[in-house]
C-alpha positions as CSV (number, residue, x, y, z in Angstrom):
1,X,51.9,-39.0,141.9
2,X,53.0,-38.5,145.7
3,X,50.6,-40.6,147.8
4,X,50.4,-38.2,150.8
5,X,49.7,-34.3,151.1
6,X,52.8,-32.0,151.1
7,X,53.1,-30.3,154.8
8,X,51.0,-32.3,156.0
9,X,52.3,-35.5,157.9
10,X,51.0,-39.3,157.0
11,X,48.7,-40.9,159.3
12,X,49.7,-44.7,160.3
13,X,47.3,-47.0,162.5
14,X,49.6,-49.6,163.7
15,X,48.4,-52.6,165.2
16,X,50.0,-55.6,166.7
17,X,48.0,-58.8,168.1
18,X,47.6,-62.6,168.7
19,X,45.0,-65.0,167.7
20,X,43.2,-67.4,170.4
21,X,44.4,-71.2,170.0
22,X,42.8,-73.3,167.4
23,X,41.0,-69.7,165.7
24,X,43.9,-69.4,163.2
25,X,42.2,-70.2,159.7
26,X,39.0,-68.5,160.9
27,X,41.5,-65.3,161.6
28,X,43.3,-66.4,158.6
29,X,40.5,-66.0,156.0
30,X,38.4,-62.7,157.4
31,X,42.2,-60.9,157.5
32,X,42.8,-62.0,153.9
33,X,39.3,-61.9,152.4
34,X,37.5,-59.5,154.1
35,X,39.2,-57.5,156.7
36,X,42.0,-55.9,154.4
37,X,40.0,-55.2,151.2
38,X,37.1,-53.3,153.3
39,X,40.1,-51.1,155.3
40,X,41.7,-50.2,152.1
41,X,38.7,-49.3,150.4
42,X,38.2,-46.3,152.8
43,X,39.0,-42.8,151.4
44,X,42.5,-41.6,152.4
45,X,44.1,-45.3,152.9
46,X,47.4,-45.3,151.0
47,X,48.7,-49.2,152.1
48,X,48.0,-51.9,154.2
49,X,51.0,-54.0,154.9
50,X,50.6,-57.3,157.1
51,X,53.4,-59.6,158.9
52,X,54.1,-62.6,161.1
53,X,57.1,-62.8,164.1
54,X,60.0,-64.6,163.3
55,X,61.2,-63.2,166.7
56,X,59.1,-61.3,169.6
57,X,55.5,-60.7,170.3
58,X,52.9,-60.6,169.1
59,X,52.8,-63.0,166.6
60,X,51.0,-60.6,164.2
61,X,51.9,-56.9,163.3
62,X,50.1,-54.6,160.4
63,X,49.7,-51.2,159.5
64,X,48.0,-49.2,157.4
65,X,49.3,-45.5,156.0
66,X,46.9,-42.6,155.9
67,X,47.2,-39.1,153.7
68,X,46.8,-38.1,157.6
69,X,45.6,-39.2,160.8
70,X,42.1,-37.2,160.5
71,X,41.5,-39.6,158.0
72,X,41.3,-42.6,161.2
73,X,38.7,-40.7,162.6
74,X,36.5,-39.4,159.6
75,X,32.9,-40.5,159.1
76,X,33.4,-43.3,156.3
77,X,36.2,-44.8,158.6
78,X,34.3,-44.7,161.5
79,X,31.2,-46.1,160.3
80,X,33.3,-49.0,159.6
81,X,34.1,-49.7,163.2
82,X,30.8,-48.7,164.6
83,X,28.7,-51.2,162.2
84,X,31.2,-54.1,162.2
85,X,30.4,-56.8,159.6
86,X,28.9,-60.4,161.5
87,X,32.6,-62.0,160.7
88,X,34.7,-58.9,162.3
89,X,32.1,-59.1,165.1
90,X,33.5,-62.7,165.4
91,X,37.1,-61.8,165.6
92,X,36.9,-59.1,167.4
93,X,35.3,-60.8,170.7
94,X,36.6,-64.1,170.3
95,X,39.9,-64.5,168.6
96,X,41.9,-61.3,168.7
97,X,44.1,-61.0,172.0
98,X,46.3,-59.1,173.1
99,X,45.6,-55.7,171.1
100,X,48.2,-53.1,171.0
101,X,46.7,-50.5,168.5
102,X,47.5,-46.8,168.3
103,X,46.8,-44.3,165.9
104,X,50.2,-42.4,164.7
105,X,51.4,-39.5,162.8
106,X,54.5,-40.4,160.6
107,X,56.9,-38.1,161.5
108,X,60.0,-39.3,159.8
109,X,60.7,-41.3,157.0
110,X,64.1,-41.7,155.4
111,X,64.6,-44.3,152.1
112,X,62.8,-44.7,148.7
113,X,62.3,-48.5,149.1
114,X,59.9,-50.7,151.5
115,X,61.4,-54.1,152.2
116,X,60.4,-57.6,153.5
117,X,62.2,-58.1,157.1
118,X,60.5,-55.6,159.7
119,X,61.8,-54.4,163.0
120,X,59.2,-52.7,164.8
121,X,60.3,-51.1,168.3
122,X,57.8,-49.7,170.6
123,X,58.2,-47.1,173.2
124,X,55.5,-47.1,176.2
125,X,57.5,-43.7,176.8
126,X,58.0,-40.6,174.6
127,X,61.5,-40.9,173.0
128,X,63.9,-38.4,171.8
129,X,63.1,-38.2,168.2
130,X,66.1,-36.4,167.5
131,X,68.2,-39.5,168.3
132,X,66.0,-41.7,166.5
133,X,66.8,-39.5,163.6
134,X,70.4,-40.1,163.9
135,X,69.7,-44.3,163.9
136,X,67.7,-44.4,161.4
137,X,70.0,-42.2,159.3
138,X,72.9,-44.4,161.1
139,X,71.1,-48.0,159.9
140,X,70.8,-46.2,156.4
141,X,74.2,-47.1,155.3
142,X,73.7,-50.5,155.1
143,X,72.7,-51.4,151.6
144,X,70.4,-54.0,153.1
145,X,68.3,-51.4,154.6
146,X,65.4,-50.4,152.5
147,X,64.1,-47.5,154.9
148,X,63.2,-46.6,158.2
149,X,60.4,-44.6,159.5
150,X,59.2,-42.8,162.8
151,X,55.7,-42.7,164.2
152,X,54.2,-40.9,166.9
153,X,50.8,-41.7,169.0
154,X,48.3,-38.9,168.3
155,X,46.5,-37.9,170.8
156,X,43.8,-40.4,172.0
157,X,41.5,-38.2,173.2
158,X,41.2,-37.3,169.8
159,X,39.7,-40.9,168.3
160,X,36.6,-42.2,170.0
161,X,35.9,-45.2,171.2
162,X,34.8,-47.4,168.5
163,X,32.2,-50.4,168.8
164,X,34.6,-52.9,167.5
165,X,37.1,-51.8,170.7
166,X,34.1,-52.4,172.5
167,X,34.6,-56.1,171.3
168,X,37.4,-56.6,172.0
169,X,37.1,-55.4,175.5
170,X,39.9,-52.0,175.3
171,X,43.7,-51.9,173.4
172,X,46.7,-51.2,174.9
173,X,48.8,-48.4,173.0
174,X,52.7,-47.0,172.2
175,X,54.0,-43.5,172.1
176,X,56.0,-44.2,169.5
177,X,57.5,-46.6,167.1
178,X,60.8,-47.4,165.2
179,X,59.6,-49.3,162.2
180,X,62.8,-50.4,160.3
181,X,62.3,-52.3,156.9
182,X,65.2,-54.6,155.2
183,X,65.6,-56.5,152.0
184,X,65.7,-59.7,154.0
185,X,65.0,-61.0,156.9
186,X,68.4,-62.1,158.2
187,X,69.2,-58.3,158.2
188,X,66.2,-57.4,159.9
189,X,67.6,-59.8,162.7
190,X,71.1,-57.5,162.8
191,X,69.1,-54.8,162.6
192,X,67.4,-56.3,165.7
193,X,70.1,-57.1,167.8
194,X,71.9,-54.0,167.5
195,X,68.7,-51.7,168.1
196,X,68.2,-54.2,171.2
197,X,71.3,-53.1,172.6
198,X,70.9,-49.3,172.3
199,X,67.2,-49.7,173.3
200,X,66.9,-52.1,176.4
201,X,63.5,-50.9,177.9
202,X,61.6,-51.0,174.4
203,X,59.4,-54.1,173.4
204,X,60.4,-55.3,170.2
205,X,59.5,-57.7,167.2
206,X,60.9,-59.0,164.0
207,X,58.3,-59.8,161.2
208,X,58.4,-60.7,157.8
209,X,55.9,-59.6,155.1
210,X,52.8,-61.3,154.5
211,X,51.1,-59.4,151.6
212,X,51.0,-55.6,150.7
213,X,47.5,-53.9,149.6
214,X,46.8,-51.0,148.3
215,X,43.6,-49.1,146.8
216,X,41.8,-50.9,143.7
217,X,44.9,-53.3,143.6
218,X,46.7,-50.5,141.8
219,X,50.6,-51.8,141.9
């Protein structure tokens, strides 16, 4: 059964963030055992994938796919933001920094595998998606490349602001993102260096996968 609506394109919130010194196990077990499982349980969330740096910033990066991106601001999703649980409110004000989060539409997605080496490379300007098209399709021949996708910002006028923003005092956000995924994490690093090359001016980060979630724990 496909997991999205045909015509219509997936939603993706991508977020990327550090911790505050010293609040990594309190960080560590709301993510893991709370944070994840009440996201995924939300109707119209596909997968939540999460991951750590092995090179760039910030140190944490995950995303979750949507059947759209109306589904980030519908009322079961945003009840969840605007009645935060006492841990999130925790997190939220205390030990999340540096919050780049953006709500996408996945535009492009080219491969029938995910992997566990990520590059993600963000744009603070609109790219040409056309030549992005041509990289992707370009990394694709590399048998240690298990996909690559395209996401653009939706509008953010669109999404309001939720209490749990609020907390954490306002996000920065991309215009766009080159998520590329690859067996292992030594290719995502090749990957890396030869997308660092064609894309000076983008910020950029390598990550490996933590865990993968997806609704009722279904495989």
């Amino acid at each position: 059964m496909s997991e999205t609506q045909p015509g219509v394109a997936p939603g993706v919130l991508a977020i990327f963030n550090n911790v505050a010194p010293g609040r990594e196990a309190e960080f560590e077990e709301w993510f893991q055992h709370e944070h994840l499982a009440e996201r995924i349980a939300v109707p119209g969330f596909l997968i939540g994938r999460r991951h750590e740096a092995i090179a760039g910033q910030p140190r944490y990066f995950n995303f979750y796919l949507t059947q759209s991106a109306q589904v980030l601001k519908s009322p079961d999703y945003l009840d969840r933001l605007d009645q935060p649980t006492p841990m999130t409110r925790t997190v939220m004000s205390e030990i999340f920094k540096d919050m780049i989060r953006t709500v996408c539409h996945r535009t492009f997605r080219l491969g029938a595998m995910r992997g566990t080496g990520v590059v993600a490379l963000r744009f603070g300007d609109r790219p040409d998606e056309s030549m992005l098209k041509v990289v992707i399709e370009t990394l694709m021949r590399d048998r240690a490349v298990a996909c690559g996708e395209i996401w653009r910002a939706a509008d953010p006028r669109e999404f309001p602001v939720s209490e749990e923003e609020r907390l954490r005092g306002g996000d920065r956000r991309i215009e766009a993102c080159l998520l590329v995924e690859t067996l292992r994490v030594q290719d995502a690093q090749a990957v890396a260096a030869a997308l660092a090359q064609e894309f000076p001016r983008a910020e950029m980060g390598v990550y490996r996968l933590l865990c993968e979630i997806r609704p009722g724990g279904t495989m």
